[in-house]
BAMIBA-261254 format. One line per 2 residues: number of its first residue (from 1); for each residue z, x, y of N, C-alpha, C, O. Coordinates in steps of 0.001 Angstrom, whole numbers, plus 500000, padded with zeros to 6 digits. Atoms other than C-alpha are relative to their C-alpha. Layout:
<sites>
NUM = Z/X/Y/Z/X/Y/Z/X/Y/Z/X/Y | ...
</sites>
This chain:
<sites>
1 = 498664/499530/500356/407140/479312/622066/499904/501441/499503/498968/501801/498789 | 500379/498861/500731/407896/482920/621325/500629/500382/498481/501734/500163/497986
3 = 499953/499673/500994/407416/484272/618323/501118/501375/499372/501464/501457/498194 | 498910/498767/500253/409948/487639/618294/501012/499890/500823/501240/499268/501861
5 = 498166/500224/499635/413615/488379/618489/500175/500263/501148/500972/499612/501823 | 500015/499303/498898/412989/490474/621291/499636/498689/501391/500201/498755/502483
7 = 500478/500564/498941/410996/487361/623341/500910/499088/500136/501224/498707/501263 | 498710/501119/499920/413770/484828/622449/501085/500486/500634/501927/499675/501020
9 = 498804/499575/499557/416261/487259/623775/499807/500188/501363/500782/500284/502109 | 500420/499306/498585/414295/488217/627046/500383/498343/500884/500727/498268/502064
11 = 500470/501155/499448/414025/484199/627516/501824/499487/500171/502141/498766/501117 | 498596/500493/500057/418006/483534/626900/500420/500824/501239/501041/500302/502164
13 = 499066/498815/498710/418944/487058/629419/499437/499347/501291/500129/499147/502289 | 500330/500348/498752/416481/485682/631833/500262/498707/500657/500449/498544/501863
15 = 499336/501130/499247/417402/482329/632292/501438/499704/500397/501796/498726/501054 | 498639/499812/499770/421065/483292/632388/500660/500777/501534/501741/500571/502087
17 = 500380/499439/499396/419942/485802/635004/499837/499164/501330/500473/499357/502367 | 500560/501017/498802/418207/482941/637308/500889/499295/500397/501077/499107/501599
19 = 498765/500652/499474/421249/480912/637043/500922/500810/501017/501257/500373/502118 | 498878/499235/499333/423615/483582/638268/499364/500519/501897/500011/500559/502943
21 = 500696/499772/498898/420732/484656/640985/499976/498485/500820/500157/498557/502036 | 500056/501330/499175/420511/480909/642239/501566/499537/500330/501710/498640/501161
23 = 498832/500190/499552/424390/480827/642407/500421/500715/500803/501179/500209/501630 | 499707/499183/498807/424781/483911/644510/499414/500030/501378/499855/500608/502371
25 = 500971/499644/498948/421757/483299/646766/500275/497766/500638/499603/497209/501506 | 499682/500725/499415/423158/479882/647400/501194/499557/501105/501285/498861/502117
27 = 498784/499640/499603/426730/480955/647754/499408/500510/501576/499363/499807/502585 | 500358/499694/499243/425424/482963/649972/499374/499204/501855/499761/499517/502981
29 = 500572/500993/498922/423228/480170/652499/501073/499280/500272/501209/499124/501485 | 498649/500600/499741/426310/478445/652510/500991/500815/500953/501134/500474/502127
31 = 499335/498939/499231/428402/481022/653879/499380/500101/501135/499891/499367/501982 | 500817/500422/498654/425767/481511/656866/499987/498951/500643/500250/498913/501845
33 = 499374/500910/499094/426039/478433/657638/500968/499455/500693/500803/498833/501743 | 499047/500317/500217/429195/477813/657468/500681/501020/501518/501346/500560/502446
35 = 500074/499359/498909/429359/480904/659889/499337/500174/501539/499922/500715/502477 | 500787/500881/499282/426818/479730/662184/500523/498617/500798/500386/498410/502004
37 = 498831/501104/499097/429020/476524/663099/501050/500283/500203/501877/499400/500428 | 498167/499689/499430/432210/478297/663868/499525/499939/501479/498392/500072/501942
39 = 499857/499885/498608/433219/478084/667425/501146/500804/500672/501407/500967/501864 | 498903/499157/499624/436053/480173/667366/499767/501426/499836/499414/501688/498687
41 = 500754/498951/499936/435147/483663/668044/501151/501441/498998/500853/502519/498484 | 499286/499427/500962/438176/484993/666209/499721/499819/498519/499560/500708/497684
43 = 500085/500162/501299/437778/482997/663213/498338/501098/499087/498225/501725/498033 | 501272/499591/499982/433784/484146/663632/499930/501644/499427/499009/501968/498677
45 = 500201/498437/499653/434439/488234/663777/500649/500062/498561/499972/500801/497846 | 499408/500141/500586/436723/487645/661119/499437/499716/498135/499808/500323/497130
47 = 501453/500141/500694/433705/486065/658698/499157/500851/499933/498963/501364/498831 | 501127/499442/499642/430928/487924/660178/499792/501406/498274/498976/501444/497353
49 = 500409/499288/501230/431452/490870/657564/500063/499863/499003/499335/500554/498291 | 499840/500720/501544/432547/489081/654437/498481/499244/499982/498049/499008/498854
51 = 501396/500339/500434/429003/487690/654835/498925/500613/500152/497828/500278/499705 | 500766/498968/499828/427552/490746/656129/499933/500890/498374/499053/501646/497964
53 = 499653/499038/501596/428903/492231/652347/499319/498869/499158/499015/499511/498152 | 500343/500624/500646/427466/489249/650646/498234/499746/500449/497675/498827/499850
55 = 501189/500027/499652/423828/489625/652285/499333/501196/498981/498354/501099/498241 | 500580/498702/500251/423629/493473/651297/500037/500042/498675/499334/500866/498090
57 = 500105/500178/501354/424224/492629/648050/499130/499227/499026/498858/499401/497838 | 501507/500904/500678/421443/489887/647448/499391/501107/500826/499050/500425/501793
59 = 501341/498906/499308/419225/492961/649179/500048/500739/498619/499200/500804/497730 | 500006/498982/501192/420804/495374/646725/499356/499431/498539/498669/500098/497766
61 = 500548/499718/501429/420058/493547/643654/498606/498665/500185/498503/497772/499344 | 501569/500191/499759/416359/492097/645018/499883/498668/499909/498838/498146/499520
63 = 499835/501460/500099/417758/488435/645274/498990/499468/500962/498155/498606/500686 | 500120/500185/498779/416832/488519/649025/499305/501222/500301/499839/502254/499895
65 = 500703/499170/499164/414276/490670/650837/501118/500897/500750/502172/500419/501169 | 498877/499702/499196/416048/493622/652540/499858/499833/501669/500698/499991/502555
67 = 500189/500354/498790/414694/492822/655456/500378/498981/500700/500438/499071/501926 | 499916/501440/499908/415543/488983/655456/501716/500135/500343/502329/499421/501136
69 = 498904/499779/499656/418972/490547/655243/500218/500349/501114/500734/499635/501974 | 500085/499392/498504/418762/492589/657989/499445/498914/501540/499445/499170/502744
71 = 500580/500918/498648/417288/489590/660251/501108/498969/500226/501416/498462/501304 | 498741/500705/500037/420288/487595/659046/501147/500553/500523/501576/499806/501402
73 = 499505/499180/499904/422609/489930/659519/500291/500279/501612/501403/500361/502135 | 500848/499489/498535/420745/490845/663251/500621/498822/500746/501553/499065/501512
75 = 499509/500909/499412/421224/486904/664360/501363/499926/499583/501804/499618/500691 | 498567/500462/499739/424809/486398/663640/500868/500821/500207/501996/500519/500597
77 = 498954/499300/498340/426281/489229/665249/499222/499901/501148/499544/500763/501966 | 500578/500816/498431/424250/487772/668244/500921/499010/500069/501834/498977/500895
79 = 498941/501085/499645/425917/484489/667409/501573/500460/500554/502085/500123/501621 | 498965/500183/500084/429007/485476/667015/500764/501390/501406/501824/501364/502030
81 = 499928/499536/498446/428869/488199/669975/500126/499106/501506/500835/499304/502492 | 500391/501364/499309/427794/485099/671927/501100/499279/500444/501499/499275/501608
83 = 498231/500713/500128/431028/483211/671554/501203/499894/500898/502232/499353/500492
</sites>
């Protein structure tokens, strides 16, 4: 257990931190999928960047590899080109 104010406080920011990171980076997989089974190519184009803005943002704050984004990103305007 830690012993200073400072380690009790690092341990409260960071697990508050992990929560909010495991809610965005789930939000997130959800959304992909969710985009991934459309079949309507309107509804699809329509998605595509509301989850293209929710990728670059687990990149931006180091949730998600930026690359992992970019591969995500890569396949579903394939999918949804596809359509």
């Amino acid at each position: 257990m830690a012993n200073h104010k400072s380690a009790l406080k690092r341990i409260r920011s960071s697990e508050k931190k992990r929560l909010e990171n495991k809610y965005y980076h789930k939000t997130a997989r959800n959304a992909v999928r969710a985009l991934r089974a459309l079949t309507d190519k309107a509804e699809a184009e329509k998605q595509l960047p509301l989850v293209s803005s929710m990728l670059d943002k687990l990149a931006k704050k180091n949730i998600i590899h930026d690359n992992k984004a970019s591969n995500l990103k890569s396949k579903l305007t394939l999918h949804v080109n596809s359509l």
